[in-house]
Structures are given as structure tokens and as C-alpha cells.
C-alpha positions as CSV (number, residue, x, y, z in Angstrom):
1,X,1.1,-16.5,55.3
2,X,1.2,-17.6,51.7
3,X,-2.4,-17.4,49.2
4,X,-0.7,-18.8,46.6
5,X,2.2,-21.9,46.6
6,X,3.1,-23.9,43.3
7,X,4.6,-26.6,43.1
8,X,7.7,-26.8,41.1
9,X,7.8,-30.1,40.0
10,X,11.5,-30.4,40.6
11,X,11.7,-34.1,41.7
12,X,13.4,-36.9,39.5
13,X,10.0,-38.2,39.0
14,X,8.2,-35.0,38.5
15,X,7.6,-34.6,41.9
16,X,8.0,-31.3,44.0
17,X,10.9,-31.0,46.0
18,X,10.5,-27.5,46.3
19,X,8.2,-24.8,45.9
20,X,7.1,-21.1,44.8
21,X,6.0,-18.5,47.2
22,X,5.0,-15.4,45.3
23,X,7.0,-12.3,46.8
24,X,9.5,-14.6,48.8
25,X,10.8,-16.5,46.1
26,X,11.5,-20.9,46.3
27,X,10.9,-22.7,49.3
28,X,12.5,-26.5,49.9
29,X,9.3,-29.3,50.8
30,X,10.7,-29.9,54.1
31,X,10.7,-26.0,55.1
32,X,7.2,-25.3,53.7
33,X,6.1,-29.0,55.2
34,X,6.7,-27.7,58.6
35,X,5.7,-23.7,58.3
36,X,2.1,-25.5,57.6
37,X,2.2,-27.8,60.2
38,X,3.2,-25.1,62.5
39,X,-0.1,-23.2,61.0
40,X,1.7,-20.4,58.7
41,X,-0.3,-21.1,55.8
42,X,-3.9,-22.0,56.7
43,X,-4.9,-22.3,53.2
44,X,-2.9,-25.4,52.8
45,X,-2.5,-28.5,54.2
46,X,0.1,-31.7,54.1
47,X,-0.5,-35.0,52.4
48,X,2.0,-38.3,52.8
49,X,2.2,-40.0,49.7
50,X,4.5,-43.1,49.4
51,X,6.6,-42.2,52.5
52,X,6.7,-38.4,51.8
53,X,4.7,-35.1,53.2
54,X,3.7,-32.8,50.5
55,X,2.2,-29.6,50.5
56,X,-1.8,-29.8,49.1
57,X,-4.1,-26.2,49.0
58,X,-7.8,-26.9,50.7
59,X,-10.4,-27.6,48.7
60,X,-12.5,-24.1,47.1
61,X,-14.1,-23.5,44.1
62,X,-10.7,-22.0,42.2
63,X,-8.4,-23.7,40.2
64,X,-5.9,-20.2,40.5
65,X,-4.7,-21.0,44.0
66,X,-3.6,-24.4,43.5
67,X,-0.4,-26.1,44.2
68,X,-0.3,-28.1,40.6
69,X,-2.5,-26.0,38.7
């Protein structure tokens, strides 16, 4: 269970195709897409924008734990 995913912003347009999982290293979209829709990372959820899932952190009071911080 990950507390903390960014975004890497690896996309042509910016987007993240991938991301970073502190102490496991870069994850692809569609492998963190479905660990959270399995429930792995409660703290997160999955948004489809324009065709596409991404990965989104719930809603708290920190700005630290977000994806695009």
C-alpha cells in the first residue's frame, strides 16, 4: 500500500504515463490503475479524463501526498 504516488508527467502532452512509488521505484498507469481498483492503495482513487484512467490521491488537508504536487 502506497502513502505517497507522483505523477511523472511522462506523457507527450505532459500527462503521466507512469508513476513514482517511494521504496518500489516507477510504476506504468495501467499497472497502478488496476492495483487501486483492486484496493491496494486506499488513499487514491482513479479518474477518466478524455478516454483515459488516471491515478488521483483523496481529498485531505495536505498538499505532500499528492499525485501532482
Amino acid at each position: 500500500m502506497a502513502k505517497n504516488i507522483h505523477g511523472n508527467g511522462d506523457g507527450t502532452q505532459g500527462e503521466n504515463d507512469s508513476y513514482t512509488i517511494p521504496g518500489r521505484g516507477v510504476v506504468s498507469r495501467e499497472t497502478l490503475v488496476n492495483e487501486i481498483n483492486d484496493g491496494r492503495h486506499p488513499n487514491h482513487h482513479v479518474v477518466h479524463i478524455n478516454g483515459e484512467d488516471y491515478v488521483r490521491a483523496n481529498p485531505d488537508p495536505s498538499n505532500a501526498n499528492n499525485v501532482n504536487k
